[in-house]
BAKOL-732362 format. One record per residue (C-alpha): x, y, z. Coordinates in nm, 3 decimals. Layout:
@x = X; y = Y; z = Z
...
//
This chain:
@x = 0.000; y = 0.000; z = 0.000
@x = 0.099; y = 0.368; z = -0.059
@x = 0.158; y = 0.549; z = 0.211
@x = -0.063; y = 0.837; z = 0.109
@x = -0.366; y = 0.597; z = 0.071
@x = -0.303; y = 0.520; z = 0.464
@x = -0.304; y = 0.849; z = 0.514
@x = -0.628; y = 0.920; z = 0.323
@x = -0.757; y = 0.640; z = 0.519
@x = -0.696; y = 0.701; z = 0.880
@x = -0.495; y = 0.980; z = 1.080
@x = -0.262; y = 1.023; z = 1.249
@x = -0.023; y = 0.753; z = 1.102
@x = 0.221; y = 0.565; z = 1.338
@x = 0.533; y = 0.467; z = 1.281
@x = 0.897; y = 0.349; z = 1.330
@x = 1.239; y = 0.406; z = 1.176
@x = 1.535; y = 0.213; z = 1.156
@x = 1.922; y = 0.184; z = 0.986
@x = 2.056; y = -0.133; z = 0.847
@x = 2.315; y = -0.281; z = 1.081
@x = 2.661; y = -0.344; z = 0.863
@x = 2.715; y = -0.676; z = 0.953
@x = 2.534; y = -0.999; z = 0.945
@x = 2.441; y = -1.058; z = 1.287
@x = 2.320; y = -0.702; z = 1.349
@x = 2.107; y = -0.736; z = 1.024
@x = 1.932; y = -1.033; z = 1.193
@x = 1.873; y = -0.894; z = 1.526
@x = 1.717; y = -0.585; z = 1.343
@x = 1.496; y = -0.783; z = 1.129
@x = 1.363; y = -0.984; z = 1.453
@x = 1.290; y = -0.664; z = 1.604
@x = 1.095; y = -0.525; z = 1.348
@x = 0.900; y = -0.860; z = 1.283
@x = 0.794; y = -0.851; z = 1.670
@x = 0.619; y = -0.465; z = 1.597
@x = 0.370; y = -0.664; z = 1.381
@x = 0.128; y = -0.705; z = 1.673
@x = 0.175; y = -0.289; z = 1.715
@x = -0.004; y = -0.251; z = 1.342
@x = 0.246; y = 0.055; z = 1.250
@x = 0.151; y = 0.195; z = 0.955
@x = 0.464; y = 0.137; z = 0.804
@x = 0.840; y = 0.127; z = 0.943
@x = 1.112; y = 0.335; z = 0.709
@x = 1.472; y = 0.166; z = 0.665
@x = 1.787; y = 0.460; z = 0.636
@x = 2.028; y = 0.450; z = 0.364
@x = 2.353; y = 0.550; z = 0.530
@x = 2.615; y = 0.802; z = 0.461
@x = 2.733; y = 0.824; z = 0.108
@x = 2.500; y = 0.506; z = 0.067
@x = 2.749; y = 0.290; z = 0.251
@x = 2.462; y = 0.053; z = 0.401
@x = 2.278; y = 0.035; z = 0.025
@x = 2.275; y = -0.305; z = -0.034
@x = 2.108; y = -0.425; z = 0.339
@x = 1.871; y = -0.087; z = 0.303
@x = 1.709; y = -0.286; z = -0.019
@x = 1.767; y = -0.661; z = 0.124
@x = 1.606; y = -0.516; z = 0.476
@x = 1.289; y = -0.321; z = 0.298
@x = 1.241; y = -0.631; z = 0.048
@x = 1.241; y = -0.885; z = 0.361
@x = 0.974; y = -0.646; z = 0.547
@x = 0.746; y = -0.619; z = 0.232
@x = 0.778; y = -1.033; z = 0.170
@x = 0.794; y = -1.167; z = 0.489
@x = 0.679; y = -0.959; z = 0.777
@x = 0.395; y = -0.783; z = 0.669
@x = 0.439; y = -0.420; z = 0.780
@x = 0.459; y = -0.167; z = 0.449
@x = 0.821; y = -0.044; z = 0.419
@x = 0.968; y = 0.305; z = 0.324
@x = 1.326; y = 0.312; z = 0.175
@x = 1.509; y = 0.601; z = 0.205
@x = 1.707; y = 0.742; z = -0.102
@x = 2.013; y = 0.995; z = -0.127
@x = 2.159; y = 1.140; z = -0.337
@x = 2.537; y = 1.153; z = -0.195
@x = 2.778; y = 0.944; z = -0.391
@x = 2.556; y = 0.826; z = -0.672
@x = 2.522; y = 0.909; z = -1.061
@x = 2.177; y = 0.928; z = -1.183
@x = 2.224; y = 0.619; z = -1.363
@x = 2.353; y = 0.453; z = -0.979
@x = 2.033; y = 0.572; z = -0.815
@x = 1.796; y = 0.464; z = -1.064
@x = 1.937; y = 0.098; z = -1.035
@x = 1.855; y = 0.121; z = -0.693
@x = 1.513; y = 0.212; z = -0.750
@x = 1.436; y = -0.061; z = -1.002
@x = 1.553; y = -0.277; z = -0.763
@x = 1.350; y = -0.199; z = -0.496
@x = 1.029; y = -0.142; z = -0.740
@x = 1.150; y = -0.551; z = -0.829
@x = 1.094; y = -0.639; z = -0.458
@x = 0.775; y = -0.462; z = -0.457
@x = 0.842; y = -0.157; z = -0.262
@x = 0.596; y = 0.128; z = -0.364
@x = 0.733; y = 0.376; z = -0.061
@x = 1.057; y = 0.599; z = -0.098
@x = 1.153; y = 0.881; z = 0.136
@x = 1.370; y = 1.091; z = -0.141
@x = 1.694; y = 1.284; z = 0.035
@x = 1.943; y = 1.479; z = -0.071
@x = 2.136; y = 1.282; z = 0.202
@x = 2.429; y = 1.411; z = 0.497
@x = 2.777; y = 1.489; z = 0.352
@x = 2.986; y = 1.168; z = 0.458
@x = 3.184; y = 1.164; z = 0.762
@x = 3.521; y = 1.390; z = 0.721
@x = 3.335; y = 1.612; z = 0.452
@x = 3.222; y = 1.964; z = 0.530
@x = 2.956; y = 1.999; z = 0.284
@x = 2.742; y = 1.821; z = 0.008
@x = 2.939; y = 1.774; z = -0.307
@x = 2.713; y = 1.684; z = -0.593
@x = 2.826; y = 1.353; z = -0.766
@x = 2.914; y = 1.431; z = -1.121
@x = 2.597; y = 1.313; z = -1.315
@x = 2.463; y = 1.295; z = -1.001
@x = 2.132; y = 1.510; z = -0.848
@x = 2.246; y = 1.853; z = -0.660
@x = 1.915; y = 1.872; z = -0.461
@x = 1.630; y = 1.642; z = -0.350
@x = 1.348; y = 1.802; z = -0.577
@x = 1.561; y = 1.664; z = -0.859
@x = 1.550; y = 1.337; z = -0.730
@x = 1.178; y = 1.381; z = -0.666
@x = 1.120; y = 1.452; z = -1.036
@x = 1.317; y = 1.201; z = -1.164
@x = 1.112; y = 0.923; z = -0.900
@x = 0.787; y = 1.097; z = -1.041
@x = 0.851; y = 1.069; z = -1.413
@x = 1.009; y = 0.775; z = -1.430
@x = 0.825; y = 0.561; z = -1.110
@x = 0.490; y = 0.494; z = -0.989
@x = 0.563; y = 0.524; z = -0.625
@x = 0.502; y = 0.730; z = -0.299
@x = 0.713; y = 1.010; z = -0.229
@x = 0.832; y = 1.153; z = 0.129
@x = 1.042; y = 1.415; z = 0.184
@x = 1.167; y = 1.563; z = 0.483
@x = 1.125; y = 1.918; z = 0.646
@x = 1.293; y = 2.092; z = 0.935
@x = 1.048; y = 2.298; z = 1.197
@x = 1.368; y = 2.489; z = 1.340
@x = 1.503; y = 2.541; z = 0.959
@x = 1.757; y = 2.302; z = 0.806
@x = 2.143; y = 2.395; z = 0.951
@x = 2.240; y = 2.519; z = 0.624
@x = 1.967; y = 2.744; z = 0.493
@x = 2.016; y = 3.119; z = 0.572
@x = 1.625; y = 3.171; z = 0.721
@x = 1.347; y = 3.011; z = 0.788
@x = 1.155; y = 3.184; z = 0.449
@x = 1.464; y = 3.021; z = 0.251
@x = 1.456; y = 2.648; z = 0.339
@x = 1.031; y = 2.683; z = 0.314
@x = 1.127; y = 2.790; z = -0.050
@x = 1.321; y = 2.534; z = -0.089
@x = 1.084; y = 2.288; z = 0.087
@x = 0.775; y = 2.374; z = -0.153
@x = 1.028; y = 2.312; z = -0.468
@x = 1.013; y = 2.016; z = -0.321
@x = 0.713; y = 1.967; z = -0.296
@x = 0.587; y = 2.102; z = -0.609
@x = 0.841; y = 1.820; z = -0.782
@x = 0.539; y = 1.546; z = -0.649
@x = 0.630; y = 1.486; z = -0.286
@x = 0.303; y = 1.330; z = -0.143
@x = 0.360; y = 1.387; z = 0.228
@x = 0.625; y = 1.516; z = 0.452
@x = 0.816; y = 1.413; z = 0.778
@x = 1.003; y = 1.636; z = 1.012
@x = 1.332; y = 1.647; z = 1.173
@x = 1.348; y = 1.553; z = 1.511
@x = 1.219; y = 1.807; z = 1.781
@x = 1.120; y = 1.844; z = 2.080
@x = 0.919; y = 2.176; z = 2.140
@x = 0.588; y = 2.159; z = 1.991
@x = 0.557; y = 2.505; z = 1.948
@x = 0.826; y = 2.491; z = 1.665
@x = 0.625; y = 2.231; z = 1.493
@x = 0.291; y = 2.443; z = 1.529
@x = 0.473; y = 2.773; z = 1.372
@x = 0.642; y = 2.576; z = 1.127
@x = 0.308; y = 2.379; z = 1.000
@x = 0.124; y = 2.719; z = 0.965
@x = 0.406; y = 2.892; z = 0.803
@x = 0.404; y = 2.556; z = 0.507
@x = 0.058; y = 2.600; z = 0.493
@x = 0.105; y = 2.981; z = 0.419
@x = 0.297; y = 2.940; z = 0.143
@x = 0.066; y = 2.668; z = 0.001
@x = 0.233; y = 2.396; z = 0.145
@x = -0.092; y = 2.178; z = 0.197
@x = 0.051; y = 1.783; z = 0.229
@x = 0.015; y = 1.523; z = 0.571
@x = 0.298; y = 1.662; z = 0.804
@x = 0.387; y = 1.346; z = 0.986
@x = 0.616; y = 1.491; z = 1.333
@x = 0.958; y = 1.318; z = 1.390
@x = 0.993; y = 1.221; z = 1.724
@x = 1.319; y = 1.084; z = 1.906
@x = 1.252; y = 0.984; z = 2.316
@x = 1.583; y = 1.100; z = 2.472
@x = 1.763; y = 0.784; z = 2.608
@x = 2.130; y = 0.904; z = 2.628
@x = 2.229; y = 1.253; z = 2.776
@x = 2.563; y = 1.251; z = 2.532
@x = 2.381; y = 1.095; z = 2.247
@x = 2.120; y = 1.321; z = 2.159
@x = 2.400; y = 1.628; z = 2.244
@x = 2.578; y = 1.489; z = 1.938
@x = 2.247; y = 1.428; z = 1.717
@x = 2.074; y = 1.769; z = 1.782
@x = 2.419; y = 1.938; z = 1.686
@x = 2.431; y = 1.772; z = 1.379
@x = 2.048; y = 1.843; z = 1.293
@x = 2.017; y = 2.181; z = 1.418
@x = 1.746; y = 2.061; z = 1.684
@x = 1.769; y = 2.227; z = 2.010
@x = 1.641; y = 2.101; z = 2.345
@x = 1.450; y = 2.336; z = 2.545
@x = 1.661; y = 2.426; z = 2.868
@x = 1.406; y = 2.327; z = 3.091
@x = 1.447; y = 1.975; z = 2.926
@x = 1.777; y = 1.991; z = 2.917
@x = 1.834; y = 2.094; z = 3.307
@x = 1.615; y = 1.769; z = 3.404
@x = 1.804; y = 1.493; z = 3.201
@x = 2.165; y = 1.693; z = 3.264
@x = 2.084; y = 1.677; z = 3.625
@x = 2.037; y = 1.279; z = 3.608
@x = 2.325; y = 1.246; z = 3.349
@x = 2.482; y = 0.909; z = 3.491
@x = 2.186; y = 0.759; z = 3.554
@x = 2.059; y = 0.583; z = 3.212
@x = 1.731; y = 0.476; z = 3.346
@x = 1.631; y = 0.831; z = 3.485
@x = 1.713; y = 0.967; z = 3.150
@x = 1.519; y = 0.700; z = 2.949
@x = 1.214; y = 0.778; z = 3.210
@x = 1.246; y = 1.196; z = 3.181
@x = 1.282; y = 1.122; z = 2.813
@x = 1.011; y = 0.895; z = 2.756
@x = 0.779; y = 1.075; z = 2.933
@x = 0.868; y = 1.473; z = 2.780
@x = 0.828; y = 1.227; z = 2.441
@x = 0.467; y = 1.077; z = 2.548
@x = 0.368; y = 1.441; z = 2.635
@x = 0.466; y = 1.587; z = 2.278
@x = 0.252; y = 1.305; z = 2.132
@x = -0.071; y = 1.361; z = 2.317
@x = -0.046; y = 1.761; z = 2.230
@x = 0.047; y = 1.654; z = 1.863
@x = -0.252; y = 1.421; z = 1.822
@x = -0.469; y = 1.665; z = 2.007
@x = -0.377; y = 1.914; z = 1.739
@x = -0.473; y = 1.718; z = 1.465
@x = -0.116; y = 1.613; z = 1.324
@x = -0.074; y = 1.419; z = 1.009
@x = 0.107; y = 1.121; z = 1.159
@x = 0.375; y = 1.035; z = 1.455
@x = 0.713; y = 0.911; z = 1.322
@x = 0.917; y = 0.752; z = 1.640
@x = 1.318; y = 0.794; z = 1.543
@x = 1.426; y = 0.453; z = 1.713
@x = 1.834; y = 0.474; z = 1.635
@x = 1.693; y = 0.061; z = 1.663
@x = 1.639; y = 0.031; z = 2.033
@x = 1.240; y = -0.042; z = 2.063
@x = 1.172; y = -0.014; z = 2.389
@x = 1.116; y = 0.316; z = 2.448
@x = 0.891; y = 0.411; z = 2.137
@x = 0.739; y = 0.082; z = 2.160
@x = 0.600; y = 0.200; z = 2.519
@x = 0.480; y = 0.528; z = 2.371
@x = 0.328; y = 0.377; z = 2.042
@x = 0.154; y = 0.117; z = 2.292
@x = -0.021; y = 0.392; z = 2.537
@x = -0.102; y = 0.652; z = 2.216
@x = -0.226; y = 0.391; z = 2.003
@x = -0.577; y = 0.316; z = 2.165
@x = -0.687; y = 0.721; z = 2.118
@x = -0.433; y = 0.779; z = 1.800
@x = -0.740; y = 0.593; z = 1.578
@x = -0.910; y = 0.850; z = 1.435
@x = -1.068; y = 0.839; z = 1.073
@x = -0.854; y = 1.090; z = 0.826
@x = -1.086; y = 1.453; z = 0.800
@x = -1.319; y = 1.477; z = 0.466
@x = -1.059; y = 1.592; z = 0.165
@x = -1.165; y = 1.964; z = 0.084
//
C-alpha cells in the first residue's frame, strides 16, 4: 500500500524508523525486532540508507524482507550523496522488483570527514531533482523531509520553506520532520508551510531522549535544540541511564498527546533501533491515536 492511501484512510499515522546494521548478525537482530512490531499494526516502518549510501545493499535486502515476509509496508530512504543518476535509478528498479511502492527521497548528509554536500558528477544537486526524476520515471510514494527549526544550512526560515515547496511542487506526497522536541516549533512551522501553500500530511519526527551525550551529538548535527528546561532535568540525572530514558520517555509521550490533540498528520518515532522506548509510547497513544482521516476539501 501507498503510504498516502493510509493516510487518506486514517490519521494520524504511526510509525517506526530504523538503519541497516553493517554486519550480518546485526542485520538479523534488526529484522527480529521489526517482525515482533507486527502485533503494534504501525503503519509502516522506514529503513535509512547510510552516509554516502554505505549501508545500500542491506537498506534494499532489509525493505524487500519487510514487504515479503513480515507484513508491515516499508519506506526506503534514497540519497543522493555518492551516486550518478544512472547509480540511483538501479537502486530504485531494484526496490520497485521487490515490490516496494514507498521511498523517502533525500538529498542525504555529507559523509563523515566532509564539510559539505558535493554533488556527484551526473549525479542530483538537490532532492526536488530526485523527486522529479522518481515521479517521471516511477509509480511510487514520495516523502520528503522538512525541518520545523530550519535546516542547519539554509540562511532563514523563508529560505529552506522555499526550498521545501520546490520540493514539494516536484510530487512529494507527504512530509516528515526532523526531530524536535518543542511543539511550538512544529505548530509555527506547519502554519508557516501551509502559508505558502504547502498543503501535504505533516507526519512529526519524534526521538525519546535515552542518552544525555547521544542526543547532544544528534541535535548538533540536525540543528534541533532542546529546550533548557528539558535539558536541566536529564543533565541533572546524566549518569543515571534509566532516569534519562524515564524523563525522556515521558517529555516524548507528552509531545505526542499535544500533537494528536492538534490534529497532526502522523507520529514518526526515530528509534536509532532500540524499541523499547517508542514501543512503550506507540503502545499507550495507540488506543486514542485511531481516528478516521478529515473529509478531503
Amino acid at each position: 500500500m501507498k503510504i498516502s492511501e493510509a493516510l487518506s484512510r486514517r490519521r494520524p499515522s504511526l510509525s517506526f524508523e530504523f538503519f541497516p546494521p553493517r554486519d550480518e548478525i546485526g542485520f538479523w537482530d534488526l529484522y527480529r525486532t521489526i517482525e515482533a512490531l507486527k502485533p503494534l499494526a504501525p503503519t509502516y516502518v522506514s529503513v535509512t540508507y547510510g552516509a554516502a549510501g554505505r549501508t545500500r545493499r542491506h537498506t534494499v535486502e532489509l525493505v524487500g524482507r519487510i514487504k515479503a515476509d513480515v507484513g508491515i509496508e516499508p519506506v526506503a530512504h534514497l540519497t543522493c550523496v555518492g551516486a550518478t543518476r544512472r547509480d540511483v535509478a538501479a537502486v530504485v528498479d531494484d526496490l520497485v522488483s521487490k515490490g516496494i511502492q514507498n521511498i523517502l527521497a533525500l538529498r542525504g548528509d555529507p559523509p563523515e570527514g566532509t564539510p559539505q554536500f558535493e554533488q556527484t558528477e551526473d549525479g542530483f544537486a538537490h532532492a526536488n531533482e530526485l523527486v522529479t526524476m522518481l515521479k517521471d520515471r516511477y509509480d511510487l510514494c514520495i516523502g520528503g523531509a522538512c525541518h520545523p527549526e530550519v535546516h542547519p544550512e539554509a540562511p532563514d526560515a523563508q529560505t529552506d520553506l522555499a526550498n521545501l515547496k520546490r520540493k514539494v511542487e516536484a510530487g512529494c506526497d507527504y512530509l516528515v520532520t526532523q526531530l524536535f522536541f518543542d511543539n511550538d516549533d512544529f505548530y509555527r512551522f506547519r502554519d508557516q508551510a501551509r502559508g505558502c501553500g504547502i498543503d501535504l500530511p505533516i507526519i512529526a519526527g519524534i526521538m525519546p531522549i535515552v542518552s544525555v551525550k547521544q542526543i547532544k551529538r544528534i541535535t548538533s548535527m540536525c540543528g534541533a535544540k532542546i529546550p533548557p528546561d528539558l535539558l536541566a532535568k536529564i543533565e541533572a540525572v546524566e549518569d543515571d541511564q534509566e532516569a534519562v530514558r524515564q524523563i525522556g520517555t515521558i517529555h516524548a509521550l507528552r509531545q505526542c498527546e499535544d500533537l494528536i490533540q492538534h490534529d497532526v498528520g502522523g507520529l514518526h518515532f526515530y528509534t536509532l533501533n532500540r524499541s523499547t522506548a517508542t514501543r512503550a509510547i506507540f503502545q499507550h497513544i495507540k488506543g486514542f491515536a485511531t481516528a478516521p482521516a478529515p473529509p478531503a476539501a
